[in-house]
Structures are given as structure tokens and as C-alpha cells.
ZAMARGU-4260 file (C-alpha; in steps of 0.2 Angstrom, whole numbers, plus 5000, padded with zeros to 4 digits):
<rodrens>
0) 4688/4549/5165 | 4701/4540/5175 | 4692/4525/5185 | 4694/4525/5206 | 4700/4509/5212
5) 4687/4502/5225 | 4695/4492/5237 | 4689/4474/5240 | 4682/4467/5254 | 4686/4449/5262
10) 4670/4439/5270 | 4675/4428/5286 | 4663/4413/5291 | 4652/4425/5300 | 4648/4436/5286
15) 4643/4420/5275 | 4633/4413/5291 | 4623/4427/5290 | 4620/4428/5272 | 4614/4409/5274
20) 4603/4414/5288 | 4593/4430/5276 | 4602/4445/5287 | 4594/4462/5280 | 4611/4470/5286
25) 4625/4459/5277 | 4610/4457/5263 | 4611/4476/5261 | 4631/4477/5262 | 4634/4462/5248
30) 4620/4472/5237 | 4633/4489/5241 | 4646/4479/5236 | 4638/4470/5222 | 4632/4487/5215
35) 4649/4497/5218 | 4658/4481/5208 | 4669/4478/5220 | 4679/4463/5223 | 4671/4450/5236
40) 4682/4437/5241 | 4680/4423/5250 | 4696/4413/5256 | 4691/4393/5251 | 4695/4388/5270
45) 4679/4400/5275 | 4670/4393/5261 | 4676/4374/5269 | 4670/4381/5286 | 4651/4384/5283
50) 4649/4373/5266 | 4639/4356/5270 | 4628/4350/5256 | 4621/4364/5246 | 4605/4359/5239
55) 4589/4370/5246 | 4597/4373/5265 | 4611/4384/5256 | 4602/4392/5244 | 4603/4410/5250
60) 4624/4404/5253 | 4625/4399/5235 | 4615/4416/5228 | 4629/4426/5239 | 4643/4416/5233
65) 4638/4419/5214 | 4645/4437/5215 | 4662/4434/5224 | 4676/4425/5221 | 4683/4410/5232
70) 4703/4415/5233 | 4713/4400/5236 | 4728/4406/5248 | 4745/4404/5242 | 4762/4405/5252
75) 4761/4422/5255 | 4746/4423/5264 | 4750/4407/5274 | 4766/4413/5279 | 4756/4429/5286
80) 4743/4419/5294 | 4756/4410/5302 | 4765/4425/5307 | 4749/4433/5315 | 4745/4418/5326
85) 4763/4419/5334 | 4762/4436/5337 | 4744/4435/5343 | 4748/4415/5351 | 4731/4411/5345
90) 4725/4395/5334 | 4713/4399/5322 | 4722/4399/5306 | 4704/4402/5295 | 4705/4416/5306
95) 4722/4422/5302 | 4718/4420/5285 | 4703/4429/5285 | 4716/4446/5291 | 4730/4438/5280
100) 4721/4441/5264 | 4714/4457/5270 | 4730/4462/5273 | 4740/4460/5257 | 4726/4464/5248
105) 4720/4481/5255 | 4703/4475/5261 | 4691/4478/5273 | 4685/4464/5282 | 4664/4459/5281
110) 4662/4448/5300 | 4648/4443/5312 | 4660/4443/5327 | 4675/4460/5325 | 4680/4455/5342
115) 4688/4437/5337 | 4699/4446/5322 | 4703/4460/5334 | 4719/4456/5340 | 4724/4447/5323
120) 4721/4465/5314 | 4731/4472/5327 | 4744/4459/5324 | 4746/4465/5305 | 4749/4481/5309
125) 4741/4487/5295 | 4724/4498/5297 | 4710/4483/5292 | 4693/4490/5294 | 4682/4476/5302
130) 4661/4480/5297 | 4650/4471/5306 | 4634/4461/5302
</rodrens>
């Protein structure tokens, strides 16, 4: 039987926030994810964003982070990112990373707030579904 390639997903500050902080929903959508073996990646300047000390107070983080992989953007995604925060004039480059990554690699993106990535989506002018939590 041939096998379906399941398209990743990328988690954005928001989406790791509310893993720290026991959300049933992005609970239930990282158990999907989890359980369909898909690919959960997390760009290190998101994981830099909401990482402090670990320990007891990011337990719940740590669990999530077990099943995904932290992506270190190279050149490619940069460039992009930089390119979506001219076209967009914003500043947020964890942001524009965030869509960046999406974009090149086919992924949805997993986020507490779809109106902040809105108009970098936009900017990629690819189709980059945004789910909420």
C-alpha cells in the first residue's frame, strides 16, 4: 500500500504557551498530530521566545517538545522571513519565521493568536492554514 504524506505542522510561541499553560484544545490537536505521526516543528527562535528555566514550571512545555523537532532556520527561511516583513513592513522576525517555515515546508500553522500571522500568510502568497488554540 503506497503511504500518504501528512503534511507537517509548524507551532508559533502561542501554540507552545498554551501547551505550557494545560490547554485541552492544543492538548488534543498535538495528541492528533502525535497519533497521525506527523511532523511537529518548532523553529528554535520560538522555542528561545517561551523557554526560561525548565525544571517543574515547564514541565508540560518539555512533555510537548519531546514529540517535535526544534528546526534551526537556515538562509532560506531567513531570506523569506525577511522578505515577508518588507512586504508586510512589520518587525516580528520570530513571527515571519514562524510563516517562513510554514511556507517552504507545506505546513499548517498551530497559533494562540491567527490575527498577528495574518498578514504575513498573506505576504507568502502561499495558502498557510492557521488553526487556532
Amino acid at each position: 500500500m503506497e503511504r500518504i504524506p501528512i503534511e507537517p505542522v509548524v507551532y508559533d510561541a502561542g501554540a507552545l504557551i498554551a501547551a505550557e499553560a494545560g490547554s485541552r484544545s492544543m492538548r488534543a490537536l498535538h495528541s492528533r498530530a502525535v497519533s497521525r505521526r506527523r511532523v511537529v516543528l518548532v523553529p528554535s527562535p520560538v522555542l528561545a521566545q517561551v523557554w526560561r528555566e525548565g525544571g517543574a514550571r515547564q514541565a508540560r512545555l518539555a512533555f510537548t517538545l519531546q514529540a517535535c523537532a526544534v528546526y534551526a532556520p537556515g538562509e532560506q527561511v531567513a531570506k523569506l522571513a525577511g522578505t515577508l516583513l518588507g512586504r508586510t513592513g512589520t518587525s516580528d522576525a520570530v513571527d515571519a519565521i514562524v510563516v517562513a517555515t510554514a511556507a517552504l515546508a507545506g505546513a499548517e500553522i498551530v497559533t494562540s493568536d491567527p490575527g498577528e500571522l495574518r498578514a504575513l500568510t498573506e505576504a507568502a502568497r502561499r495558502t498557510i492554514p492557521l488553526i487556532e488554540v
